[in-house]
C-alpha positions in Angstrom: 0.5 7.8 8.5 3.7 6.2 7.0 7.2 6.4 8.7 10.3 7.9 7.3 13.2 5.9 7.4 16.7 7.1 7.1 19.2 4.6 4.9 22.5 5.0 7.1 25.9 3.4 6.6 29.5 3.5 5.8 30.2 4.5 2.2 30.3 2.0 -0.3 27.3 -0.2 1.4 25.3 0.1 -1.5 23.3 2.7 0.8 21.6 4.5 -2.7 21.6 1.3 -4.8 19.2 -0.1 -2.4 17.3 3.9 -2.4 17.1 3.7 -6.1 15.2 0.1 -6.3 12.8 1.1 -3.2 11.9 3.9 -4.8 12.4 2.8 -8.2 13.9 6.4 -9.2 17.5 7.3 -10.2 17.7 10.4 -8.0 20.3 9.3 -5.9 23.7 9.2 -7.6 25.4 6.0 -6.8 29.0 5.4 -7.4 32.3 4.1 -5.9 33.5 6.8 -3.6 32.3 8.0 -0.4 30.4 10.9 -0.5 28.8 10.5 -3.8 25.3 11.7 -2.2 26.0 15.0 -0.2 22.1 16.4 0.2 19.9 13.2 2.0 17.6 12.2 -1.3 14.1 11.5 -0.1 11.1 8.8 -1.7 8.2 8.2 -1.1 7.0 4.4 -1.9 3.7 3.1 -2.0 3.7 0.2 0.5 2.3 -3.0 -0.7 -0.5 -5.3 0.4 -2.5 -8.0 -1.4 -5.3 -6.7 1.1 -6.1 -3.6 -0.7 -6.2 -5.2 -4.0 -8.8 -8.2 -2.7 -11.0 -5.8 -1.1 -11.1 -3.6 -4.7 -12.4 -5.7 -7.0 -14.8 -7.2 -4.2 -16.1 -3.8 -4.0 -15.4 -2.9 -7.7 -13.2 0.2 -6.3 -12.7 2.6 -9.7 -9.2 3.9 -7.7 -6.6 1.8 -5.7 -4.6 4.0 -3.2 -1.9 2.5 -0.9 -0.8 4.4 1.9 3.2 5.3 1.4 6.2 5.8 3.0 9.1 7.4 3.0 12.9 6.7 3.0 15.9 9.2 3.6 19.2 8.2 1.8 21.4 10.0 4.2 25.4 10.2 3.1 27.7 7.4 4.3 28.9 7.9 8.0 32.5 7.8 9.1 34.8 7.3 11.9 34.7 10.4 13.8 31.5 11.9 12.9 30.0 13.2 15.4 33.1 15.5 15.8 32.1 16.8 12.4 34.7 14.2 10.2 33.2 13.7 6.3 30.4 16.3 6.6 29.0 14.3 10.2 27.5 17.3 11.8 25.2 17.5 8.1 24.2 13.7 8.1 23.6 13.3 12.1 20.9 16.0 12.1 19.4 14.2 8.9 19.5 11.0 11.3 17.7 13.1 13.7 14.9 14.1 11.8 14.2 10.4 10.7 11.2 7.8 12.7 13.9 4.8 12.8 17.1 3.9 11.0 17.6 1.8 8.4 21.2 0.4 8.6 22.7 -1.1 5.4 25.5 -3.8 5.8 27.7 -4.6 3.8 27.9 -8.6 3.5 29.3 -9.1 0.4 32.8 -9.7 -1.2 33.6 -7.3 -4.5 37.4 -6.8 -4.9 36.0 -3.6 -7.3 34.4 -1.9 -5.0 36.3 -0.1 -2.2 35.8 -0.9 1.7 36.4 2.1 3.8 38.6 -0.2 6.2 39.7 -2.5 3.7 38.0 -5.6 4.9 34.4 -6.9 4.8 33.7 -7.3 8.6 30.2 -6.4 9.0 30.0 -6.1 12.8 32.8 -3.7 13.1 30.6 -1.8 10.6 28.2 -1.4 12.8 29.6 -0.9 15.7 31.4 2.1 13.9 27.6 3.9 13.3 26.5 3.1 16.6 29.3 4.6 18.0 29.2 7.9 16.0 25.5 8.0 17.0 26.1 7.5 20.8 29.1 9.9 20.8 26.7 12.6 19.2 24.1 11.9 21.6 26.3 11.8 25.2 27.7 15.3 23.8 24.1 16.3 23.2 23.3 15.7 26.9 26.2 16.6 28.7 25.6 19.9 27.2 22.1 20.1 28.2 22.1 18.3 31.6 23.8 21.5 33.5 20.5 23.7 32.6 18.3 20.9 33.6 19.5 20.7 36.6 18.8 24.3 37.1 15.5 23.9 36.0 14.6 20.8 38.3 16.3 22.5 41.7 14.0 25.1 40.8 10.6 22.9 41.2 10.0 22.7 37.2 7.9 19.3 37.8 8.7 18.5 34.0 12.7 19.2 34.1 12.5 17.0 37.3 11.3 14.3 34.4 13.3 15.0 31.4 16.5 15.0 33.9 15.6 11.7 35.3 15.2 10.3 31.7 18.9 11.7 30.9 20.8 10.4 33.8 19.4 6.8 33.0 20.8 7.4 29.2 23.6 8.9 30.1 24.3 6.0 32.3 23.9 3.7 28.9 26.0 6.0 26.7 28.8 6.2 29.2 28.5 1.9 29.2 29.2 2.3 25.0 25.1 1.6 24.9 22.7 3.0 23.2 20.0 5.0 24.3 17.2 2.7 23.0 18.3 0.0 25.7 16.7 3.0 28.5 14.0 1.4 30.6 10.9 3.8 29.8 7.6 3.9 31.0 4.7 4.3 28.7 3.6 8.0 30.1 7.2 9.2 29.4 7.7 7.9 25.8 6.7 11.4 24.8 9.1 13.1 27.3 11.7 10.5 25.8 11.0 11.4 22.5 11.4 15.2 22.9 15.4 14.1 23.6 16.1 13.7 20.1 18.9 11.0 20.8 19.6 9.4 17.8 20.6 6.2 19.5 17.3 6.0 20.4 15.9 5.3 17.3 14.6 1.8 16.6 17.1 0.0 14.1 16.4 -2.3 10.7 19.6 -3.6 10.1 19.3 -4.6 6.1 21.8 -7.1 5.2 23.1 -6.4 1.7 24.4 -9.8 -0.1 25.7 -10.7 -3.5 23.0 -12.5 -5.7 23.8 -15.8 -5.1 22.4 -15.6 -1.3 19.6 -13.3 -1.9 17.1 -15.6 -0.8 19.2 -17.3 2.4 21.8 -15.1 3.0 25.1 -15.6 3.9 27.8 -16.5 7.0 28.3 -12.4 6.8 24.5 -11.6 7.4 23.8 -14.5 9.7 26.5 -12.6 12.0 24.3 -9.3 11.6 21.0 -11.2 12.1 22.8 -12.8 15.8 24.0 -9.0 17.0 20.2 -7.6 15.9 18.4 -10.8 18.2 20.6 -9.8 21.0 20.2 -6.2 21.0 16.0 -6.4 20.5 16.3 -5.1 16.6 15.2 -6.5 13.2 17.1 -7.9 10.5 16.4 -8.6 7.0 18.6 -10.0 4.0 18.4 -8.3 1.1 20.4 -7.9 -2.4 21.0 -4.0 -3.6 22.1 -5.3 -7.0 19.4 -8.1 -7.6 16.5 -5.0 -6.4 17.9 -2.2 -8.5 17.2 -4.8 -11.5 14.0 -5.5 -10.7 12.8 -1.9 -10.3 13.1 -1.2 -13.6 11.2 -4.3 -14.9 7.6 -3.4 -16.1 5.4 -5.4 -13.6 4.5 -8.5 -15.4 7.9 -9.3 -15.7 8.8 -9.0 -12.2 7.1 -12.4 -11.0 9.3 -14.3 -13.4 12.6 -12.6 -13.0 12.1 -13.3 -9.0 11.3 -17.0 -9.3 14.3 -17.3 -11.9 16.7 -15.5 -9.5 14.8 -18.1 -6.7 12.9 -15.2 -4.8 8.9 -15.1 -4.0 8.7 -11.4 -3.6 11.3 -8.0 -4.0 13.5 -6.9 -1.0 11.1 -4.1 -0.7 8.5 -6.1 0.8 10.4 -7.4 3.6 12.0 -4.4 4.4 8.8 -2.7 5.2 7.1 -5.9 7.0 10.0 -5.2 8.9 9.7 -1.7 9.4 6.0 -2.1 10.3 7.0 -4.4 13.0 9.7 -2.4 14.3 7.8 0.5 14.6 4.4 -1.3 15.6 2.5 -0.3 12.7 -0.9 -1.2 11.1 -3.1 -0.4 8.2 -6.7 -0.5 8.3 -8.8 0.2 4.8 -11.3 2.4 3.6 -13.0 0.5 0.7 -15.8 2.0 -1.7 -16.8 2.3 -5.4 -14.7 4.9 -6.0 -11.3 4.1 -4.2 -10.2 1.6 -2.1 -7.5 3.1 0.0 -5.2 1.5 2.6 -4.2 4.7 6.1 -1.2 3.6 8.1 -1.9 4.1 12.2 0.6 3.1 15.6 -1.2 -0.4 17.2 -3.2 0.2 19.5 -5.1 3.9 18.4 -8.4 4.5 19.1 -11.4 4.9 17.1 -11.0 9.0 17.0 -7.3 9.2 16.3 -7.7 6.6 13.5 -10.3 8.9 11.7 -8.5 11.7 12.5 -5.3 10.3 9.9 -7.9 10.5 7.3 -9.5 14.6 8.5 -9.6 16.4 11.5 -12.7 17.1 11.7 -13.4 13.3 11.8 -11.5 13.3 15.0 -13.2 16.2 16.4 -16.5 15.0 15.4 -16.5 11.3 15.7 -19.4 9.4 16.7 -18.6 5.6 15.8 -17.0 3.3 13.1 -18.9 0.7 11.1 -16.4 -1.9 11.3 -16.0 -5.2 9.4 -13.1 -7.5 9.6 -11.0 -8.0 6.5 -11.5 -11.8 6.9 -15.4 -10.9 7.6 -15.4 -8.9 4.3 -13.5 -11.4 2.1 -15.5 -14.2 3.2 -18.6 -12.6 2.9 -18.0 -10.8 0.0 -18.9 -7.1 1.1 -20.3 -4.7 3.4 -24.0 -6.4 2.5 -22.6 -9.8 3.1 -20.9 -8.8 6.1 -23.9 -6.9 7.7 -26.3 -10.0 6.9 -23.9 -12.5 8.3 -24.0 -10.0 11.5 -20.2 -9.5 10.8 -20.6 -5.5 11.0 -20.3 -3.5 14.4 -20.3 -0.4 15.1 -17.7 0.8 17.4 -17.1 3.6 19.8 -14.8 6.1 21.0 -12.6 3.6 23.2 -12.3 0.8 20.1 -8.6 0.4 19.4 -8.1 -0.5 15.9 -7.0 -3.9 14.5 -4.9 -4.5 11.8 -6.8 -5.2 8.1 -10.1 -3.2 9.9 -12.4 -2.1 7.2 -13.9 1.1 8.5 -16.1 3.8 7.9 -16.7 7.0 9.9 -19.7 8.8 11.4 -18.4 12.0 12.5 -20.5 15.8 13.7 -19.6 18.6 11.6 
């Protein structure tokens, strides 16, 4: 299990520069007027992690699979979407099909290329998205909250739920806050969920920046990084221009082009360890002779529904996992190491999962 992340922002951003360098493709077009990508271009991208390769060549792994993810490069939003302005209806319900957003902002200076409001103000930007987003969602629920209602006077235990849930968002919305600010228990985060809202959705706020502050940012993304603290979101800083140069790069000349341009590793990188975190993801590994492959899982899953990313019938079958630690299996060079160093457990049903487990299944068929 990956995520899938929607890139969302006004036009001109540099929204599918930063698409094309994550996913190393030209497939969306990028050029200086708004509404140069109309359908939402979707990529998968491998995600990276030194792990996977340390714990091939200790176990001489023939095949090396990451686990991927994928990004949405959704058309830039304008003022008045939600009432359908530059295509909105289109882009919102391509927002709404996304795991969390990924909000490029502009926080650069470039007299060639257009600002939608005429001025570089990076705060306004966003307050602009987020208020398209929580427009779309309080006419969402006022539309709905009427047959709720119904539904709840009548003794429907769960409409008696999903109403309470919508009266503390609409509370939110009607304060010009978004929906992701609602106080919700853990046993109705699915009800939550089912709501759609798109102001909901956890937010990576990625701070586009000329070259030169690539590896600090700028007064422009410090600004964005202050709003995403106080609001409980992520922020990284991250040059459009400077990644779309090194996609193209063969991969032994990446290292050098990133220490010359003053970088220790691509944009890419930190966007994801900031889209793990956001979204409290972890990978643990499967690691063999003939592949060493890296499975993406929510913190905090169990034995079962770990295996059950891999099959189904691992799942429905599980007995236990032989475990190792991927500090256990790097110092002691293996599974055999491991096991003679009594560094391997087997684990049952009610094991949650830590990040960098190695595992391997026992499952009925």
């Amino acid at each position: 299990m990956g995520f899938k992340c929607g890139i969302v922002g006004l036009p001109n951003v540099g929204k599918s520069t930063l698409f094309n360098a994550l996913t190393q493709t030209a497939a969306a077009q990028a050029a200086n007027y708004p509404f140069c990508t109309i359908e939402p271009n979707v990529g998968d991208v491998a995600v990276p992690d030194d792990r996977l390769t340390t714990l091939a060549a200790i176990a001489h792994s023939k095949d090396i699979i990451p686990t991927r993810l994928t990004f949405v490069d959704i058309a830039g939003l304008v003022r008045g979407a939600s009432k359908g302005e530059g295509l909105g209806n289109q882009f919102l319900g391509n927002i709404r099909e996304c795991d969390a957003i990924a909000h490029v902002v502009r926080c650069f200076e470039d007299s060639d290329i257009t600002h939608v409001a005429g001025k570089i103000a990076p705060i306004d930007d966003i307050e602009t998205i987020e208020t398209e987003l929580m427009l779309a969602d309080l006419e969402s629920l006022e539309k709905r909250v009427g047959n709720i209602e119904k539904k709840a006077k009548g003794g429907d235990k769960e409409a008696k739920e999903i109403l309470e849930l919508v009266n503390r968002c609409l509370v939110l919305l009607r304060e010009g806050k978004p929906a992701r600010l609602a106080e919700v228990r853990p046993e109705e985060r699915k009800l939550f969920a089912s709501l759609g809202l798109l102001s909901a959705k956890p937010v990576l706020y990625v701070c586009n920046v000329e070259e030169a502050s690539a590896d600090k940012g700028n007064s422009f993304s410090a600004a964005v990084a202050a709003r995403a603290a106080e609001e409980g979101a992520v922020a990284v800083v991250v040059s459009a221009k400077i990644e779309s140069e090194i996609a193209i790069l063969p991969p032994e000349d990446q290292k050098d082009y990133l220490e010359a341009v003053g970088l220790e590793e691509p944009g890419l990188n930190r966007v994801i360890r900031a889209g793990y975190g956001l979204l409290g993801l972890i990978t643990y590994f499967t690691v063999g002779p003939k592949e060493a492959r890296a499975w993406t899982i929510p913190a905090g899953t169990k034995g079962p529904q770990a295996a059950g990313v891999i099959h189904t019938d691992f799942e429905k079958g599980f007995i236990r996992a032989e475990t190792i630690a991927y500090p256990d299996y790097v110092t002691h060079q293996g599974e055999t190491g491991a096991r003679e160093a009594g560094k391997f457990r087997l684990e049952g049903k009610d094991y949650v999962v830590a990040d960098g487990d190695i595992l391997h299944f026992r499952f009925a068929t």
